[in-house]
N, C-alpha and C positions, 0 to 999 in steps of 0.2 A: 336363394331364400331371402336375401336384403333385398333384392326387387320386392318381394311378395310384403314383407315388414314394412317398406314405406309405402304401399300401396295401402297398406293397413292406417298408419299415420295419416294419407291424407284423406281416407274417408271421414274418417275425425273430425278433420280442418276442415269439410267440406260440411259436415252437421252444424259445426258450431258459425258458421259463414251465414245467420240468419236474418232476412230483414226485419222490420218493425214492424209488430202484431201485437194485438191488446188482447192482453187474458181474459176471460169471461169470467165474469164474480161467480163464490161456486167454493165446493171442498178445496179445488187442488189449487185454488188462488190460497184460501185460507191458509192451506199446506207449507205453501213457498213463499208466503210473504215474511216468516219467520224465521225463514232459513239464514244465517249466517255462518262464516269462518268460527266468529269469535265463540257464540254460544255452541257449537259442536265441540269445540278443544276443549273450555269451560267444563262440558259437559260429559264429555269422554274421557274419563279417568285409566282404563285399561281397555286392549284392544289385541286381535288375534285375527291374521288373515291369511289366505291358504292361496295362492296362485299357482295352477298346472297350462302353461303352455306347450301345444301340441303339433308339430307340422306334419303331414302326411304328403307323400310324392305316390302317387297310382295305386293307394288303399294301405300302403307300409307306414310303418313309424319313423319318420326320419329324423327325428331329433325332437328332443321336449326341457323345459328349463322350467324348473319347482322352486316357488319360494314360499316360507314359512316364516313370518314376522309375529313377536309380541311384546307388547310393551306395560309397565306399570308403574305409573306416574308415582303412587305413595311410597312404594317401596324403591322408586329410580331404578329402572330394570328395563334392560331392553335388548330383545335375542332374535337376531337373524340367521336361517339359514338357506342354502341356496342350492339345489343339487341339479345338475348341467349333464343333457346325454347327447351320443350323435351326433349331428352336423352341428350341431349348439359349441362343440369342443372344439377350440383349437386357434388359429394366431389369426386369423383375420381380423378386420376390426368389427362387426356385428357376430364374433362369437368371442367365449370365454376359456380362461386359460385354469381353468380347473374344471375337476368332476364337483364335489363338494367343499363348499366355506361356510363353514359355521363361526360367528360372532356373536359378541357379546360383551354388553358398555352396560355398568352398573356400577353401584356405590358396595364398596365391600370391605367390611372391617376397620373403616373411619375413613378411605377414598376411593376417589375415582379409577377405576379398571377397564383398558379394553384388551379384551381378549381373543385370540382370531385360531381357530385349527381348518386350517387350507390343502388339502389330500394328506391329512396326517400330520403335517408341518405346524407346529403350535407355535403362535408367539404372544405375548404381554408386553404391555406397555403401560405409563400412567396416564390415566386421562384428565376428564374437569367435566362440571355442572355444563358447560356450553355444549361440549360436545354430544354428550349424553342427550340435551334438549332437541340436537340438531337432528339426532337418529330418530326419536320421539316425533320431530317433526315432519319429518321424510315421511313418515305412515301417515298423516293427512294430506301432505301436499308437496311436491318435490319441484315445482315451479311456480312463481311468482309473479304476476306482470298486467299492467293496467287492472289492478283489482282482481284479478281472476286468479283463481287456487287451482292448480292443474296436478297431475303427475302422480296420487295420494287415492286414499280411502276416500277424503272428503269428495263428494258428488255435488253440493249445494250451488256451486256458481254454474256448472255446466247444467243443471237443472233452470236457472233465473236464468240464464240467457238463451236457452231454446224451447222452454215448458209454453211460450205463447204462440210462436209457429208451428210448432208440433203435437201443441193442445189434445190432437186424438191419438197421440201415443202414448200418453200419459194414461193412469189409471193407480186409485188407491182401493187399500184391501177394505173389508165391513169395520173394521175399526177404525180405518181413518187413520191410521199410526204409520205406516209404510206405502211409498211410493213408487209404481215400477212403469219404465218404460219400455219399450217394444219398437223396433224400426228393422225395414231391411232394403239395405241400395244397393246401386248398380253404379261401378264405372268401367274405363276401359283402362290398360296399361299403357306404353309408351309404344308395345308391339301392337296394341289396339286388341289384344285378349280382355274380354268381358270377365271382373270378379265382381262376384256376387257376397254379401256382407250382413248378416243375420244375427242384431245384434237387440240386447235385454240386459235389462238391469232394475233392484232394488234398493234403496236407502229406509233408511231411519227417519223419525221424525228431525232428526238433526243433521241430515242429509249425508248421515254416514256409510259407507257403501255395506246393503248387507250380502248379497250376491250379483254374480254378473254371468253373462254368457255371449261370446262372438265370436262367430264362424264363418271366414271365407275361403270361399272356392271359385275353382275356372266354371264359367257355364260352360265349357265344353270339354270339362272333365271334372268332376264334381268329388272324383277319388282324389285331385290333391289339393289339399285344404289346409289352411290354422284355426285351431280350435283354441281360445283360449277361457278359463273357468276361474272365477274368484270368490270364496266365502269368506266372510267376516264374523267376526263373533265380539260383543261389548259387555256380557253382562255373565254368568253363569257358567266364566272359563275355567275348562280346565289343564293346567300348563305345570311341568315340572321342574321348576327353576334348577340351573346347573349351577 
């Protein structure tokens, strides 16, 4: 399976690997010349996203890793949890050493609190305003580097740096308010098996991710594939704080 994840990883680096291409004037110029880091954070006060990773070996489930993040800036609230099955479990280093962790950093009763229950195992601690902000900010962007916001919700820079070479994958709905793109490639591995990469995504006007969808497989077994699916939600959430 880590062969199969970094082959994922470098379709990525191979998307974003684009030469110099000039946008056509037009909606989706209008769209992405406003995009920035700073106005989506600004502007994204509470936020909810649902991540189900899926691997399949010859049509079976072989392991899948759920995550469920939400945050809320006014009230300083921020809840992750993470539930891990199958090949996903156990000591290597591309799996994990639990079934479920659920966590939880907020301001409660005049301080800072993290809280963490790990297969049943609870533990507290006291936190701070830093910390809190840093979890907050892990759900737009979890790497940092020459300008570019990677790793997050936030969609906006990987959008500006390839929306002009890939101009016909781009595509906005009748209102003009959401932007979704559509690709799908080909490479080979290091055994020189062909995966195939079928990959979509939606943002916001603030280039914040609203759904996603990518799936690869062998072309010459199509039964084993990662599926991976993300929805987002900003405005109209409903979450029952613990």
């Amino acid at each position: 399976m880590k062969k199969f994840v970094f082959i994922l990883s470098l379709l990525s680096i191979l998307i974003l690997c684009s030469c110099q291409a000039k946008l056509p004037d037009g909606d989706i110029k209008d769209f992405v010349d406003i995009l920035s880091y700073e106005k989506a954070n600004e502007a994204t006060l509470m936020g909810k996203s649902h991540l189900l990773t899926s691997h399949y070996v010859d049509g079976s489930l072989d392991g899948s890793i759920e995550f469920t993040a939400f945050f809320d800036k006014s009230t300083k609230y921020y809840y992750d949890k993470r539930v891990v099955s199958g090949s996903y479990y156990g000591t290597y280093e591309d799996q994990f050493d639990y079934y479920t962790k659920e966590s939880i950093c907020a301001f409660k009763d005049g301080k800072y609190l993290y809280e963490e229950n790990k297969d049943g195992i609870k533990s507290e601690k006291e936190s701070n305003e830093d910390e809190l902000n840093q979890w907050i900010q892990e759900f737009f962007f979890k790497d940092f580097s020459a300008s570019y916001h990677s790793g997050g919700m936030y969609y906006g820079d990987y959008i500006l740096l390839n929306v002009a070479k890939y101009y016909n994958n781009f595509s906005l709905n009748d209102r003009k308010t959401e932007l979704s793109f559509s690709v799908n490639t080909s490479a080979k591995n290091e055994e020189g098996a062909e995966i195939i990469t079928m990959h979509s995504f939606t943002v916001n006007a603030y280039g914040m991710l609203l759904s996603l969808e990518t799936k690869s497989f062998y072309a010459k077994n199509i039964n084993t594939y990662m599926l991976t699916k993300i929805d987002c939600q900003y405005e109209d959430i409903s979450f029952d704080k613990i």
